[in-house]
Every structure is written in structure tokens, then in C-alpha cells.
PDB file of N, CA, C and O in Angstrom:
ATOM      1  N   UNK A   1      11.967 -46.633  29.467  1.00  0.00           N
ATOM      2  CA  UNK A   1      12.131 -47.838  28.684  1.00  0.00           C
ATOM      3  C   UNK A   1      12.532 -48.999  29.581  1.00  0.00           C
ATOM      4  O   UNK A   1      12.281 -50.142  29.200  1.00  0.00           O
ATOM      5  N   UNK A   2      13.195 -48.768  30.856  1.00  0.00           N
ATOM      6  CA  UNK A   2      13.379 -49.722  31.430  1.00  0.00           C
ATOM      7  C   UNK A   2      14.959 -50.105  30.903  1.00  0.00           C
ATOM      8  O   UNK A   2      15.568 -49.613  29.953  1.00  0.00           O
ATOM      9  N   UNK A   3      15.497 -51.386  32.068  1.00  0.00           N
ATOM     10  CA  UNK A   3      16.701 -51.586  31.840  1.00  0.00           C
ATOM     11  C   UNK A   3      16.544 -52.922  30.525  1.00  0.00           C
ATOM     12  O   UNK A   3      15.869 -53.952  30.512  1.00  0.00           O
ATOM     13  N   UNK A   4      17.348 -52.421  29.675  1.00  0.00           N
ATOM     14  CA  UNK A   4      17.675 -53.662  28.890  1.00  0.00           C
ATOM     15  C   UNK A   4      18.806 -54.515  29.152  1.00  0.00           C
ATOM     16  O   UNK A   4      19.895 -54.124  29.575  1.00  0.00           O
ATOM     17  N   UNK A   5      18.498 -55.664  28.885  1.00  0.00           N
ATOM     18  CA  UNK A   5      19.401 -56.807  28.824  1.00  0.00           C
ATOM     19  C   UNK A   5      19.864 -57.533  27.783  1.00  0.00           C
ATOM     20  O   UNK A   5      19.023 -57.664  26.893  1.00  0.00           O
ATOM     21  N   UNK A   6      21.295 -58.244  27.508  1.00  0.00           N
ATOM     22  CA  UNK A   6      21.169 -58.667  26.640  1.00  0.00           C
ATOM     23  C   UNK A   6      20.701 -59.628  25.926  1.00  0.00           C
ATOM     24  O   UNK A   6      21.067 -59.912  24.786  1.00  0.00           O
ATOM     25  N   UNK A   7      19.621 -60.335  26.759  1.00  0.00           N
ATOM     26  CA  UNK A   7      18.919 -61.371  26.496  1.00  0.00           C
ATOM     27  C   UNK A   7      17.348 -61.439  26.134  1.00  0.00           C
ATOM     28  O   UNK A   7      16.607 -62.422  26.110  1.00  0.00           O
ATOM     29  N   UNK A   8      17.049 -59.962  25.838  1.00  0.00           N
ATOM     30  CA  UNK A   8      15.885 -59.525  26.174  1.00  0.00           C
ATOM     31  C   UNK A   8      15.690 -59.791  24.357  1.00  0.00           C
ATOM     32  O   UNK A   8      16.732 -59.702  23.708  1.00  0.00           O
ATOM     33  N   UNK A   9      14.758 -60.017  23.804  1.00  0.00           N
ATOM     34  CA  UNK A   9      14.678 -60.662  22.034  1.00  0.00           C
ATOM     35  C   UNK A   9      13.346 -59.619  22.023  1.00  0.00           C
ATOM     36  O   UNK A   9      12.521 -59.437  22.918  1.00  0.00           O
ATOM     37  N   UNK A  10      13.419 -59.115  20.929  1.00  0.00           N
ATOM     38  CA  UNK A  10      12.672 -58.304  19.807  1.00  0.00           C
ATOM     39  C   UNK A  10      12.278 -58.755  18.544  1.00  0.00           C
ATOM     40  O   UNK A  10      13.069 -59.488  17.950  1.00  0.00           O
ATOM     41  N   UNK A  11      11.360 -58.507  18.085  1.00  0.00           N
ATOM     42  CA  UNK A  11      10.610 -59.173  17.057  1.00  0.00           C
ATOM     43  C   UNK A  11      10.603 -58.377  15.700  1.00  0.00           C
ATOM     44  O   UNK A  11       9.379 -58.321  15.585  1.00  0.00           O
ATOM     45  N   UNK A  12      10.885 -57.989  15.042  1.00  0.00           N
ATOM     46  CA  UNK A  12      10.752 -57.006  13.562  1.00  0.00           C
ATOM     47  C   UNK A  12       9.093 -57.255  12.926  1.00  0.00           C
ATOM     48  O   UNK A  12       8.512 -58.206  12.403  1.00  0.00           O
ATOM     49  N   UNK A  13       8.816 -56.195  13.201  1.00  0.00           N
ATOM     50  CA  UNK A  13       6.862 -55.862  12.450  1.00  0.00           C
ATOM     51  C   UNK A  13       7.260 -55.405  10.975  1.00  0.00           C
ATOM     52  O   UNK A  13       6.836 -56.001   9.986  1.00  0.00           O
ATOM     53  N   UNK A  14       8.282 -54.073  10.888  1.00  0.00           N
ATOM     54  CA  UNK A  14       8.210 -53.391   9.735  1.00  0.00           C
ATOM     55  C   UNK A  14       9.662 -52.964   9.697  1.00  0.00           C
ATOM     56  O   UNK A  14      10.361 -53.033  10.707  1.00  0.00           O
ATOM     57  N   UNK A  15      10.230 -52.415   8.253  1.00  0.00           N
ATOM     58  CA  UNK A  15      11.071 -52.213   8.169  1.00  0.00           C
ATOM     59  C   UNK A  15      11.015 -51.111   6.650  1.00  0.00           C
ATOM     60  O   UNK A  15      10.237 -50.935   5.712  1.00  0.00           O
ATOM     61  N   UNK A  16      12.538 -50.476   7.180  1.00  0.00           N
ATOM     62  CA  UNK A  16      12.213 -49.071   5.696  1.00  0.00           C
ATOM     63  C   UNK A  16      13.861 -49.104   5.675  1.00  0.00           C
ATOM     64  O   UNK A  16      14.594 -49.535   6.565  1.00  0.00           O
ATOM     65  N   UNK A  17      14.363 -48.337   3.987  1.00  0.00           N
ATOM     66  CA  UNK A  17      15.758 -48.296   3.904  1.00  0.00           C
ATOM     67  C   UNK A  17      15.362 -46.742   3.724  1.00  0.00           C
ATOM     68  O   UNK A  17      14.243 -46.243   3.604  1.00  0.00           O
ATOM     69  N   UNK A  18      16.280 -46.305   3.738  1.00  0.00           N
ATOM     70  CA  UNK A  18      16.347 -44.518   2.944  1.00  0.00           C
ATOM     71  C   UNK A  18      17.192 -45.095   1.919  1.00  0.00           C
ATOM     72  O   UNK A  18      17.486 -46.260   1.652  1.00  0.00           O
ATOM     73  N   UNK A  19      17.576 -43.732   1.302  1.00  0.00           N
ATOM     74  CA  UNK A  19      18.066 -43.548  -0.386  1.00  0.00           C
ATOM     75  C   UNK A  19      19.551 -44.106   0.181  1.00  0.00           C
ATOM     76  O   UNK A  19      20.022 -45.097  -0.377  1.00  0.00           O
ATOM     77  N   UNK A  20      19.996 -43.728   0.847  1.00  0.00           N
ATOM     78  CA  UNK A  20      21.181 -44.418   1.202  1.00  0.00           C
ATOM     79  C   UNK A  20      21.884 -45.621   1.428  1.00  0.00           C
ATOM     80  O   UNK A  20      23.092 -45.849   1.373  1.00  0.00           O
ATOM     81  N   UNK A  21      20.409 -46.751   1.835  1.00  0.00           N
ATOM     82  CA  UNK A  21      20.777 -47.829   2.153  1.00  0.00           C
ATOM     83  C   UNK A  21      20.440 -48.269   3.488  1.00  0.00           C
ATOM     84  O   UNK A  21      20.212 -49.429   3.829  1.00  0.00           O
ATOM     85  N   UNK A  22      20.428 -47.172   4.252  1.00  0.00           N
ATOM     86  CA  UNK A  22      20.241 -47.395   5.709  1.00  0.00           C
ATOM     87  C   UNK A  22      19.442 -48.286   5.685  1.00  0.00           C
ATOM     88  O   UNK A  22      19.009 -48.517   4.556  1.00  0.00           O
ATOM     89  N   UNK A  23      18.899 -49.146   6.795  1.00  0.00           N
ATOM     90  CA  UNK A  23      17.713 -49.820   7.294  1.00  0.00           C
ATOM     91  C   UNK A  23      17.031 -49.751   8.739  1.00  0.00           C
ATOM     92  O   UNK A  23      17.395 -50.378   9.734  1.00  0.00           O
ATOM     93  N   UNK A  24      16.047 -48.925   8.649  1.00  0.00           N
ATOM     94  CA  UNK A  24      15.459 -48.764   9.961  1.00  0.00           C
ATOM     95  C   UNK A  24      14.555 -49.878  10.493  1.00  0.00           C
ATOM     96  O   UNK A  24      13.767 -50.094   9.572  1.00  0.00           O
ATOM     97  N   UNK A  25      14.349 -50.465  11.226  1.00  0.00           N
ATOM     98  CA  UNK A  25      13.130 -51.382  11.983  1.00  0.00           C
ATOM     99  C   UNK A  25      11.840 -51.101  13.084  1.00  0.00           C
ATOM    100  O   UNK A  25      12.168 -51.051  14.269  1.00  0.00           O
ATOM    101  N   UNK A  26      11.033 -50.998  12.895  1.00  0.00           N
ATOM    102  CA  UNK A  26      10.088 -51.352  13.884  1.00  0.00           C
ATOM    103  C   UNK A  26       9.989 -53.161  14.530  1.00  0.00           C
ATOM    104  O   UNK A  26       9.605 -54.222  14.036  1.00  0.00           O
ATOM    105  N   UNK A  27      10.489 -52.799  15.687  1.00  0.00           N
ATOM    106  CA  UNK A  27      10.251 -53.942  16.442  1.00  0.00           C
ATOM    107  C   UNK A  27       9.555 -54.070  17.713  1.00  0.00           C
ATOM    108  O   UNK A  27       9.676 -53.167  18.542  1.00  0.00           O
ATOM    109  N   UNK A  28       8.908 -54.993  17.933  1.00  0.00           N
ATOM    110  CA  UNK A  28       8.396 -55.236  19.080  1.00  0.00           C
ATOM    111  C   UNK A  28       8.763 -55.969  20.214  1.00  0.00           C
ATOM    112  O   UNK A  28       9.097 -57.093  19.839  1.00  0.00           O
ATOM    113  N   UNK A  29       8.886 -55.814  21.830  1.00  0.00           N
ATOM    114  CA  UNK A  29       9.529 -56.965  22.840  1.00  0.00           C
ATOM    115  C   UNK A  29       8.271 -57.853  22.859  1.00  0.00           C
ATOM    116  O   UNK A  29       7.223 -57.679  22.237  1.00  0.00           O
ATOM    117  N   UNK A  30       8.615 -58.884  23.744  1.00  0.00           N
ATOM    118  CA  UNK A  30       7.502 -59.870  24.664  1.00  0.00           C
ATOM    119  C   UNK A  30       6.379 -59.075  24.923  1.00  0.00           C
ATOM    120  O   UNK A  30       5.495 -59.269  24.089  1.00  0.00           O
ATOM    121  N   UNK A  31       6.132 -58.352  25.676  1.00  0.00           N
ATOM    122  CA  UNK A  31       5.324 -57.498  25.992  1.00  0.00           C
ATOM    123  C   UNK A  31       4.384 -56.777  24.808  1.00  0.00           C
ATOM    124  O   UNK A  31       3.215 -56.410  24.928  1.00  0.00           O
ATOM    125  N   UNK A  32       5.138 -56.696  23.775  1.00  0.00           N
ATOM    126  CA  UNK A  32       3.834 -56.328  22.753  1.00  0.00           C
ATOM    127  C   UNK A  32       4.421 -54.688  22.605  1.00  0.00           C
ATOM    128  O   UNK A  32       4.095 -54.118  21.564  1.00  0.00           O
ATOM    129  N   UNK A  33       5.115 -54.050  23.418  1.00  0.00           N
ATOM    130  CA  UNK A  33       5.442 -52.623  23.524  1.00  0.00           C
ATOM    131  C   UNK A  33       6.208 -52.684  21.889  1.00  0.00           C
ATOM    132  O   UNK A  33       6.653 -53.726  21.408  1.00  0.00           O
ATOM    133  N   UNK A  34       6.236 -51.324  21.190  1.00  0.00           N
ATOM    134  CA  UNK A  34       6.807 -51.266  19.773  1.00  0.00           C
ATOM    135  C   UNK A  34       8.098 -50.115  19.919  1.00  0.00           C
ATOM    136  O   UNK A  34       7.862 -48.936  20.181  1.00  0.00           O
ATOM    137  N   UNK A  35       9.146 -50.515  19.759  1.00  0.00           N
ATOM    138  CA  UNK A  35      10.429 -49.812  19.153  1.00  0.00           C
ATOM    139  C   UNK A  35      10.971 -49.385  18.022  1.00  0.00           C
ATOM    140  O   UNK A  35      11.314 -50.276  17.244  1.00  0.00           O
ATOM    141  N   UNK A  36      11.187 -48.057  17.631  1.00  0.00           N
ATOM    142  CA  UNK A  36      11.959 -47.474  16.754  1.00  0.00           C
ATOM    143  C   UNK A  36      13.486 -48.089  16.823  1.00  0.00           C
ATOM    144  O   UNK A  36      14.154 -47.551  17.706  1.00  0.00           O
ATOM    145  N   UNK A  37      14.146 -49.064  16.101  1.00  0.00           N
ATOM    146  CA  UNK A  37      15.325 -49.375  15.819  1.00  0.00           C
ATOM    147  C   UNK A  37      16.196 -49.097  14.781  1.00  0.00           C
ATOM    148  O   UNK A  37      16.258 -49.839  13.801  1.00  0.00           O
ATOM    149  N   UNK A  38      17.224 -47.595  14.955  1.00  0.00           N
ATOM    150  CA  UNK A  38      18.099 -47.468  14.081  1.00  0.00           C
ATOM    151  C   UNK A  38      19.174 -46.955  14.948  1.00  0.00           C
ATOM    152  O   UNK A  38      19.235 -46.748  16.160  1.00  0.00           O
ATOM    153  N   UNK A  39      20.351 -46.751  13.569  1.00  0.00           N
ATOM    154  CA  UNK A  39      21.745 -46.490  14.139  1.00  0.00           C
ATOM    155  C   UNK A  39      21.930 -47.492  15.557  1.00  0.00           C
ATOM    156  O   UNK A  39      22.359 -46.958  16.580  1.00  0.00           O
ATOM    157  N   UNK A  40      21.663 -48.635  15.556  1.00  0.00           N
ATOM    158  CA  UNK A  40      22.069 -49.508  16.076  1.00  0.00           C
ATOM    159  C   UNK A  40      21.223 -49.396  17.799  1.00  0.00           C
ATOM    160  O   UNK A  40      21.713 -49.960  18.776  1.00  0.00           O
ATOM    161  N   UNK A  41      20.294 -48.809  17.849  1.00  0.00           N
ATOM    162  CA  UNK A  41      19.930 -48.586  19.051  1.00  0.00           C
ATOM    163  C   UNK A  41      18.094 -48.704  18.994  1.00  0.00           C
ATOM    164  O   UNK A  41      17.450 -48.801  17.949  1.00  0.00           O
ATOM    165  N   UNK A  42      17.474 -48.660  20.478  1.00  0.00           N
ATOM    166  CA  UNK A  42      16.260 -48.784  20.211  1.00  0.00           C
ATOM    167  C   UNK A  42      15.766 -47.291  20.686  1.00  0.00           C
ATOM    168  O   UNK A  42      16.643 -46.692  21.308  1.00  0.00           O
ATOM    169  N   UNK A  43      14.765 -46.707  20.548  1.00  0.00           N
ATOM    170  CA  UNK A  43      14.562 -45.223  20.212  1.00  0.00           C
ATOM    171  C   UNK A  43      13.164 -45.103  20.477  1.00  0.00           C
ATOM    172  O   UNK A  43      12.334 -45.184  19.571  1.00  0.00           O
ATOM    173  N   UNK A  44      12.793 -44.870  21.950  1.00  0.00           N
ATOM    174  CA  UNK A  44      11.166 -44.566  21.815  1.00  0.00           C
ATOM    175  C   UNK A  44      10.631 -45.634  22.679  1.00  0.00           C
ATOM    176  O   UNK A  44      11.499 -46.438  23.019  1.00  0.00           O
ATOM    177  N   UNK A  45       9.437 -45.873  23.135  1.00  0.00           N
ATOM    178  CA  UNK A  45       8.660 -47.161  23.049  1.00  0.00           C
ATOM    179  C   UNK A  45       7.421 -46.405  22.961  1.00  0.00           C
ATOM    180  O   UNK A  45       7.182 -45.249  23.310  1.00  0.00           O
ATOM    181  N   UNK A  46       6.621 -47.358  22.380  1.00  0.00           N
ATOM    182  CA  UNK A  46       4.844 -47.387  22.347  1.00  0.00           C
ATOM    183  C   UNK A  46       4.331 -48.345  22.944  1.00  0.00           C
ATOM    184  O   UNK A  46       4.788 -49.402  22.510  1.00  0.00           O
ATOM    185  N   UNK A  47       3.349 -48.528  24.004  1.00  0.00           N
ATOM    186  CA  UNK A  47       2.756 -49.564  24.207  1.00  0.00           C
ATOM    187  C   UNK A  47       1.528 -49.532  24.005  1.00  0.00           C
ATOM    188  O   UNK A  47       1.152 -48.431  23.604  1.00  0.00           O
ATOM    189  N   UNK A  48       0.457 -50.561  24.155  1.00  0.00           N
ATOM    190  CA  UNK A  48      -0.983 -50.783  23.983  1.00  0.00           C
ATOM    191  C   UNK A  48      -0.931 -51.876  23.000  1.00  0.00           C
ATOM    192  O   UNK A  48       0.039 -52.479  22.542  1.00  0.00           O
ATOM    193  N   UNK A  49      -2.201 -51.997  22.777  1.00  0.00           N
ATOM    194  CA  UNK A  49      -2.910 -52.870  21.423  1.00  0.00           C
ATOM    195  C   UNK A  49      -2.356 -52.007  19.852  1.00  0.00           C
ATOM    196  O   UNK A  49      -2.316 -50.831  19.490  1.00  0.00           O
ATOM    197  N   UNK A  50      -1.986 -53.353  19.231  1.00  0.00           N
ATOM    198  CA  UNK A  50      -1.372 -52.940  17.819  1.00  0.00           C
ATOM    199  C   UNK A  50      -0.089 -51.830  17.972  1.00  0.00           C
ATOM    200  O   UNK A  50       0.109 -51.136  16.974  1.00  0.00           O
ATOM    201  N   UNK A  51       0.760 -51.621  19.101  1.00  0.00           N
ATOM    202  CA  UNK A  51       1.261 -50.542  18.936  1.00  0.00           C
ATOM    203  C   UNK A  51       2.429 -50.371  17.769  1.00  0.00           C
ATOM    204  O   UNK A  51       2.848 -49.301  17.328  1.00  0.00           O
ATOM    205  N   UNK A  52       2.753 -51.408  17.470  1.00  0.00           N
ATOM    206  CA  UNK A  52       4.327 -51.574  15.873  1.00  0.00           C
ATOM    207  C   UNK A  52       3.218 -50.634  14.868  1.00  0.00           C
ATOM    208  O   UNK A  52       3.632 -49.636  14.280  1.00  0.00           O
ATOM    209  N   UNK A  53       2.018 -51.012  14.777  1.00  0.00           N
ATOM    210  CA  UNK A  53       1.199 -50.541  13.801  1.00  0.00           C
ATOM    211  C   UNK A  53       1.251 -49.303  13.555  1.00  0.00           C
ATOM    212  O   UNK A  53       1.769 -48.675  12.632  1.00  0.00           O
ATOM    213  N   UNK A  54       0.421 -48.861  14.844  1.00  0.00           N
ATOM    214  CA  UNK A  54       0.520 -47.458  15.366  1.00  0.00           C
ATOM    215  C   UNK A  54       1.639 -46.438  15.096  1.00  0.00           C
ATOM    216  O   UNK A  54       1.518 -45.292  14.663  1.00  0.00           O
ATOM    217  N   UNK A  55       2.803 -47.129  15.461  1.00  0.00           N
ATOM    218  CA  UNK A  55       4.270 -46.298  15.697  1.00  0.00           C
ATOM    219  C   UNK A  55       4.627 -46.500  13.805  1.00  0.00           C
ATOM    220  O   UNK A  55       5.229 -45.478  13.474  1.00  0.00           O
ATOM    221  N   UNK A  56       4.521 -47.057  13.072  1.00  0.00           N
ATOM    222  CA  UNK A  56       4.196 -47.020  11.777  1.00  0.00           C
ATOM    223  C   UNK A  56       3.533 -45.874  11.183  1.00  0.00           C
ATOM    224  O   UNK A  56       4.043 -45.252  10.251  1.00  0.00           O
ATOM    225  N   UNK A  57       2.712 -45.656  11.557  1.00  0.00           N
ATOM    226  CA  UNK A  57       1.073 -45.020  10.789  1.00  0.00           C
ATOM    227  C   UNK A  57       2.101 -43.394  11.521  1.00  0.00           C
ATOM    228  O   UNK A  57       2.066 -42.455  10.726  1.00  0.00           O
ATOM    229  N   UNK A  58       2.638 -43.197  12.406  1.00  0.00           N
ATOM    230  CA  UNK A  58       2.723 -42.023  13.287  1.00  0.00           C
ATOM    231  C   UNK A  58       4.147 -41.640  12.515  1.00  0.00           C
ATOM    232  O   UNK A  58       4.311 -40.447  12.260  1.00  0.00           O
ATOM    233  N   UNK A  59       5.043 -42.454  12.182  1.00  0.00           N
ATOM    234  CA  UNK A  59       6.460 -42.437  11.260  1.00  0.00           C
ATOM    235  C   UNK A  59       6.389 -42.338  10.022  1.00  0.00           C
ATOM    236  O   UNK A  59       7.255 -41.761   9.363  1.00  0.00           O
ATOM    237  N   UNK A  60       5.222 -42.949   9.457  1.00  0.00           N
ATOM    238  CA  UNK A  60       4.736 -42.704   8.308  1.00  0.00           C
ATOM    239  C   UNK A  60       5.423 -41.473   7.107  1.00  0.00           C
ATOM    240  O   UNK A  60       6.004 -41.710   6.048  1.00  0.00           O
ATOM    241  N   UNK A  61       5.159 -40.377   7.625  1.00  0.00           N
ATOM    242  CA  UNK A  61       5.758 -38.632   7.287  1.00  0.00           C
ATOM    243  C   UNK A  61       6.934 -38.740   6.705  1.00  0.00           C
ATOM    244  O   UNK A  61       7.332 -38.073   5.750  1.00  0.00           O
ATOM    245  N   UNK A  62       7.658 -39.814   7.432  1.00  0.00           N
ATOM    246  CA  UNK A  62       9.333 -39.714   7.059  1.00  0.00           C
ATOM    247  C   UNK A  62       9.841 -40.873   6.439  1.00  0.00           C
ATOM    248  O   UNK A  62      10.922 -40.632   5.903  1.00  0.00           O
ATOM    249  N   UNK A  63       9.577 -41.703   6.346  1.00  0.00           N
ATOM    250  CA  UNK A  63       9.452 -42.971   5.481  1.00  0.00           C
ATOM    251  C   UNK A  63       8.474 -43.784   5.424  1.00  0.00           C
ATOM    252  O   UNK A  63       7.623 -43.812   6.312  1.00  0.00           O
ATOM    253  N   UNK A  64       8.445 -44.494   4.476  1.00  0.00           N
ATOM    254  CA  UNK A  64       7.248 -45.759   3.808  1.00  0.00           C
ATOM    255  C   UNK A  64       7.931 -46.968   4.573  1.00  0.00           C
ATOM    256  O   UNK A  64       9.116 -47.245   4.383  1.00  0.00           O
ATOM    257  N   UNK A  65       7.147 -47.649   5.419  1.00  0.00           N
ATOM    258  CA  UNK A  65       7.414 -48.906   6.170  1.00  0.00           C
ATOM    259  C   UNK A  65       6.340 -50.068   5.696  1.00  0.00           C
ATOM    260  O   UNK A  65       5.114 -49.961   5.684  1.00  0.00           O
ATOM    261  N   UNK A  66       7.338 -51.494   5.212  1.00  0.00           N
ATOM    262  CA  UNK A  66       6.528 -52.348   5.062  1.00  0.00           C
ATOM    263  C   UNK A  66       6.866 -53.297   5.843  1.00  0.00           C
ATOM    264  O   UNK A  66       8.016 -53.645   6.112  1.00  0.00           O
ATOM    265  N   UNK A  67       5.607 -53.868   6.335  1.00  0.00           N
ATOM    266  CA  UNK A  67       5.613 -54.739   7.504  1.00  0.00           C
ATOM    267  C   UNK A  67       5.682 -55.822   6.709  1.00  0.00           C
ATOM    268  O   UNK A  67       5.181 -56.113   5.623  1.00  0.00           O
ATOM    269  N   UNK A  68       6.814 -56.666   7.898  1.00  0.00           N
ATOM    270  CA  UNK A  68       7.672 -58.153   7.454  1.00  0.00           C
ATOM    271  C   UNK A  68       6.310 -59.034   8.301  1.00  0.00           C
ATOM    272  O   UNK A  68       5.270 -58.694   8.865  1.00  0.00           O
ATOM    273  N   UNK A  69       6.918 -60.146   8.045  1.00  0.00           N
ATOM    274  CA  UNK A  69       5.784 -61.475   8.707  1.00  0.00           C
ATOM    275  C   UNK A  69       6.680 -61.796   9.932  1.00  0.00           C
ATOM    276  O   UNK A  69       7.851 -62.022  10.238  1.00  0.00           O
ATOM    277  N   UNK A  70       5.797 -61.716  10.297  1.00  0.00           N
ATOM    278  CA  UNK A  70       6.336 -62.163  11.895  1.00  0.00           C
ATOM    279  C   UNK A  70       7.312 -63.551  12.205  1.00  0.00           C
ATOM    280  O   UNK A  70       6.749 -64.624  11.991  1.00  0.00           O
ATOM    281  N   UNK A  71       8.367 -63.589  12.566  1.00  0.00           N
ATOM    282  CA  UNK A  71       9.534 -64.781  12.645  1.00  0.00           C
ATOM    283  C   UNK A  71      10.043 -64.571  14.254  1.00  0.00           C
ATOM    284  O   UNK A  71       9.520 -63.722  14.976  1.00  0.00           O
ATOM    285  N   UNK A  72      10.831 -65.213  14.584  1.00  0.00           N
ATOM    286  CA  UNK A  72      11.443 -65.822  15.448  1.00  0.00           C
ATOM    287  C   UNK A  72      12.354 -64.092  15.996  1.00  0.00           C
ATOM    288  O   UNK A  72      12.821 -63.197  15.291  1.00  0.00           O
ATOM    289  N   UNK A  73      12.298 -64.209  17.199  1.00  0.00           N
ATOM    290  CA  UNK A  73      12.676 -62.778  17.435  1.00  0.00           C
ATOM    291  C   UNK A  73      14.460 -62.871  17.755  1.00  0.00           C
ATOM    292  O   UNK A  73      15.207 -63.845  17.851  1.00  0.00           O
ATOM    293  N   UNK A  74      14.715 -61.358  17.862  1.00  0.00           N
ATOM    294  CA  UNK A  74      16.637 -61.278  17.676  1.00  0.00           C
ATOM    295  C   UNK A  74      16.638 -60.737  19.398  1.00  0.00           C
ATOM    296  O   UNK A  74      15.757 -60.474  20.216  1.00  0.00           O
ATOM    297  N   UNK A  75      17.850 -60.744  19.400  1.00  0.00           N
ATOM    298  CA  UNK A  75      18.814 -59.586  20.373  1.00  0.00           C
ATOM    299  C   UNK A  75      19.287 -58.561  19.440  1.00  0.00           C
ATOM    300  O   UNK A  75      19.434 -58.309  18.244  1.00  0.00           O
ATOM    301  N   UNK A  76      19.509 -57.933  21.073  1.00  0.00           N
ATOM    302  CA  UNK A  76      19.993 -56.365  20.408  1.00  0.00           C
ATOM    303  C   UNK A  76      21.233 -56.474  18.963  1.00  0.00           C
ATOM    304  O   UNK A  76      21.231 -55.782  17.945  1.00  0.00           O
ATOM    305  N   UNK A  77      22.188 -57.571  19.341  1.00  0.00           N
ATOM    306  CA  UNK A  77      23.210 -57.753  18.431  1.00  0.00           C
ATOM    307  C   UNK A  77      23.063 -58.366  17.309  1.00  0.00           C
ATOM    308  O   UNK A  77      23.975 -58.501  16.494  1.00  0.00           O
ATOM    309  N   UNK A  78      21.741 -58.851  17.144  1.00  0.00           N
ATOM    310  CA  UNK A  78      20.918 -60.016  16.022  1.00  0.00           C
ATOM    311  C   UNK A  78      20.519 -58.508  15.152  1.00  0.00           C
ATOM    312  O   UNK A  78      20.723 -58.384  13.945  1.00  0.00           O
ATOM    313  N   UNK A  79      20.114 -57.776  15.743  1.00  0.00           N
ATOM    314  CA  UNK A  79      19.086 -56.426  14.979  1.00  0.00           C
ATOM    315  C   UNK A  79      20.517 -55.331  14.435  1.00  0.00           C
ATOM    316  O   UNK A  79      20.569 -54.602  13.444  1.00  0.00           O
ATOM    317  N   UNK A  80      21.191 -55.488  15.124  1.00  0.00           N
ATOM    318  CA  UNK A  80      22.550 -54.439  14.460  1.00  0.00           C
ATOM    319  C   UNK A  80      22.965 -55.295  13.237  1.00  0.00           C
ATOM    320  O   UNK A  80      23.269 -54.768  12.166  1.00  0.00           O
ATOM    321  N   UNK A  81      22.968 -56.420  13.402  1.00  0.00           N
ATOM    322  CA  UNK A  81      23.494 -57.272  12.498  1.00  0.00           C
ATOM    323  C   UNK A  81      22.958 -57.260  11.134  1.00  0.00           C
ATOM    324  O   UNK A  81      23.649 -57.061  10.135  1.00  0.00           O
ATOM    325  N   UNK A  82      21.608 -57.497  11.137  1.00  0.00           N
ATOM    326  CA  UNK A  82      20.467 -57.131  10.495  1.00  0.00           C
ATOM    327  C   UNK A  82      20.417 -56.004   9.622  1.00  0.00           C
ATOM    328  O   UNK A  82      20.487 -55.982   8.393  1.00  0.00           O
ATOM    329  N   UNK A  83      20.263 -54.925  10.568  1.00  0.00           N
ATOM    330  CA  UNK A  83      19.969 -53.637  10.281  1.00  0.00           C
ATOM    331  C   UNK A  83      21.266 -52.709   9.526  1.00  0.00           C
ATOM    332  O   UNK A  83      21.307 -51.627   8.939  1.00  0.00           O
ATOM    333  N   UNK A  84      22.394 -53.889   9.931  1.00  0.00           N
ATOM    334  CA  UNK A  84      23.869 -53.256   8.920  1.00  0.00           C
ATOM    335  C   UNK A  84      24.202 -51.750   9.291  1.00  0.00           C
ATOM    336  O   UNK A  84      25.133 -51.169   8.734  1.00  0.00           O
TER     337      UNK A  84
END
């Protein structure tokens, strides 16, 4: 995954709660690469063409993800914040 920084901003493609409340994210960096974001951390990467999509369609099994419209991207502490 490489070293992260805290200045490094992520973008939210999709997002899912469970029965609990939780909120998981698919996000994407600059680069276009796609992240699994929960429990406050990023989890995985995918890269290529469409990969948030992809990493969606592949997560699919375990929750229903609906993709948000694309906005202005966070930090790591913007997405905890977020993600509650």
C-alpha cells in the first residue's frame, strides 16, 4: 500500500451501513487505486481502470454498496469522522 501520509485525501465512490449502524466506505486516492475503509482504517488496495467499481462488485457477497457522487476528497481523519 505504500506509506501513508497525513495529507494524502481520498475520495468516497460507495458506501454501506450493516444492521448495526456501522458505515463502511469505498474510497479512492489521486491515483485512481480503490480502498476498503472501515473500523477507522484503509484495508486492501485495487488498482486499474474503474477499480472502486470493481472492489464493489467483488464485496458485493457481504453487503449492498451504493455509490455516492463524487465530491471533494477527505483525509484519513475526515473519513473516521465520517464513517463514525
Amino acid at each position: 500500500m505504500g506509506l501513508l501520509t497525513s495529507f494524502e485525501r481520498y475520495t468516497v465512490r460507495y458506501r454501506c451501513s450493516d444492521r448495526r449502524g456501522r458505515t463502511a466506505l469505498i474510497v479512492e486516492d489521486s491515483a485512481g487505486a480503490a480502498y476498503l475503509f472501515t473500523s477507522g482504517t484503509l484495508q486492501g488496495r485495487m488498482g486499474g481502470n474503474n477499480a472502486s467499481t470493481r472492489l464493489a462488485k467483488r464485496l458485493e457477497q457481504v453487503a449492498h454498496w451504493r455509490q455516492v457522487p463524487r465530491v471533494a476528497p477527505y483525509t484519513l481523519d475526515g473519513l473516521r469522522q465520517m464513517a463514525g
